[in-house]
C-alpha positions as CSV (number, residue, x, y, z in Angstrom):
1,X,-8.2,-35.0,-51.7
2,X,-11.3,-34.9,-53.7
3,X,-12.1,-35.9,-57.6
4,X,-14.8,-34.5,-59.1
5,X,-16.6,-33.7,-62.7
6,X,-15.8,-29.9,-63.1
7,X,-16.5,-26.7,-65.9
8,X,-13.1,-25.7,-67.7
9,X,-14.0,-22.3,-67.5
10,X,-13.7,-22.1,-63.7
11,X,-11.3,-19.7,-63.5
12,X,-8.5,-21.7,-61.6
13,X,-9.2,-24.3,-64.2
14,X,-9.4,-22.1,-66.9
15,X,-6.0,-20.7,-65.9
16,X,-4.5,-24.2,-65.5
17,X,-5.8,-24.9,-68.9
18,X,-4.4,-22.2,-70.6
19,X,-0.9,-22.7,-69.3
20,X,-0.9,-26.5,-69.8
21,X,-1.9,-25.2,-73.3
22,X,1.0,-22.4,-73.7
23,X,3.4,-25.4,-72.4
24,X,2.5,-27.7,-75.2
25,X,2.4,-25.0,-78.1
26,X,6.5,-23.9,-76.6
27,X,7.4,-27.6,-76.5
28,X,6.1,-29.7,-78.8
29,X,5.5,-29.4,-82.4
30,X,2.2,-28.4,-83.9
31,X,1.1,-31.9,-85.6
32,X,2.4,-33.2,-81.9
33,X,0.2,-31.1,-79.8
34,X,-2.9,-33.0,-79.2
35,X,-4.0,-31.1,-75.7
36,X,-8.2,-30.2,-75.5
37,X,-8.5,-26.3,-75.6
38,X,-11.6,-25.2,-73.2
39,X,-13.9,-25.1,-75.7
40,X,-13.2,-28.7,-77.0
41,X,-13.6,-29.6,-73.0
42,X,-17.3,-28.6,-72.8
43,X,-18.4,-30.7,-75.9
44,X,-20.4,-33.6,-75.7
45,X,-18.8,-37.0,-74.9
46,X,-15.9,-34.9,-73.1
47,X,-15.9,-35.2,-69.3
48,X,-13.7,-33.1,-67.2
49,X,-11.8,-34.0,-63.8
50,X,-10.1,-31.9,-61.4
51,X,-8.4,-33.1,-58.3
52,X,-8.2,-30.9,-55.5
53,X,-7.3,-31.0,-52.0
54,X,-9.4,-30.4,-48.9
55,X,-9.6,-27.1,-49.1
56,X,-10.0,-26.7,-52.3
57,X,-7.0,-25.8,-54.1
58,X,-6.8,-27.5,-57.2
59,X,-4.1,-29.7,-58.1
60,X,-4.2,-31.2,-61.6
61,X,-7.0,-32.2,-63.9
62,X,-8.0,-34.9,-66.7
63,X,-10.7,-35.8,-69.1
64,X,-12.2,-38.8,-71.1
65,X,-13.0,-38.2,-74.7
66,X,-15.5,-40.7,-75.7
67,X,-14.2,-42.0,-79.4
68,X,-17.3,-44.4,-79.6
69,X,-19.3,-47.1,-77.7
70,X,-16.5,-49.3,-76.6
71,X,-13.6,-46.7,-76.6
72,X,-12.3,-43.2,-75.1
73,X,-9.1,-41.3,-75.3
74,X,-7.5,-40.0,-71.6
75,X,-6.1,-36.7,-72.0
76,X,-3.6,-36.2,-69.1
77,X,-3.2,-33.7,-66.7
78,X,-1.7,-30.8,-67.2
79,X,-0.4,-30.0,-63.3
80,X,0.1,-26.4,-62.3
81,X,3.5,-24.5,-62.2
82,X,3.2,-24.0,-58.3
83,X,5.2,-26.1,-56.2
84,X,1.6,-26.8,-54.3
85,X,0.7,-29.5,-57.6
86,X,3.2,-32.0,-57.4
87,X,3.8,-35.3,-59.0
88,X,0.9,-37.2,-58.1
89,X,-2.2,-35.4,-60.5
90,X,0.3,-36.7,-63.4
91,X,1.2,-40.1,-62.5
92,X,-2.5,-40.2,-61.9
93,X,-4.2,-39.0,-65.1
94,X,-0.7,-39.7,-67.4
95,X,-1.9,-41.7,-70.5
């Protein structure tokens, strides 16, 4: 299993973004929904994690927004809907 720094708009990231995205928007209400969109992702003092297993199929990501000097906001994973996923990318990156 590897962590690394990754681009939101790779497309299995991209795709995992969107849904996590879609989730929030069906669930939650709007003032409630606080998820980064991919834009929002790539701007500065925004760094994006994915976790993915040996081979490289990804399994769940995470970024840090930097608020200021001293302080940053963790925006958990959103995991995908396959099966492959599981638990662990959100008990990992859950805030």
């Amino acid at each position: 299993m590897h962590i690394r720094t990754d681009d939101p708009h790779t497309p299995d990231v991209q795709g995992l973004i969107l849904e996590h995205l879609q989730e929030m928007h069906a669930t939650s209400p709007q003032e409630s929904v606080h998820a980064l969109g991919l834009d929002q992702l790539r701007a500065d003092g925004v760094t994006l994690w994915t976790v993915r297993q040996d081979d490289g199929e990804l399994l769940g990501c995470g970024a840090l927004k930097r608020l200021d000097s001293r302080h940053g906001e963790i925006k958990r994973c959103a995991p995908p809907s396959s099966p492959a996923g599981g638990e662990w990318p959100v008990r990992c990156w859950s805030t």
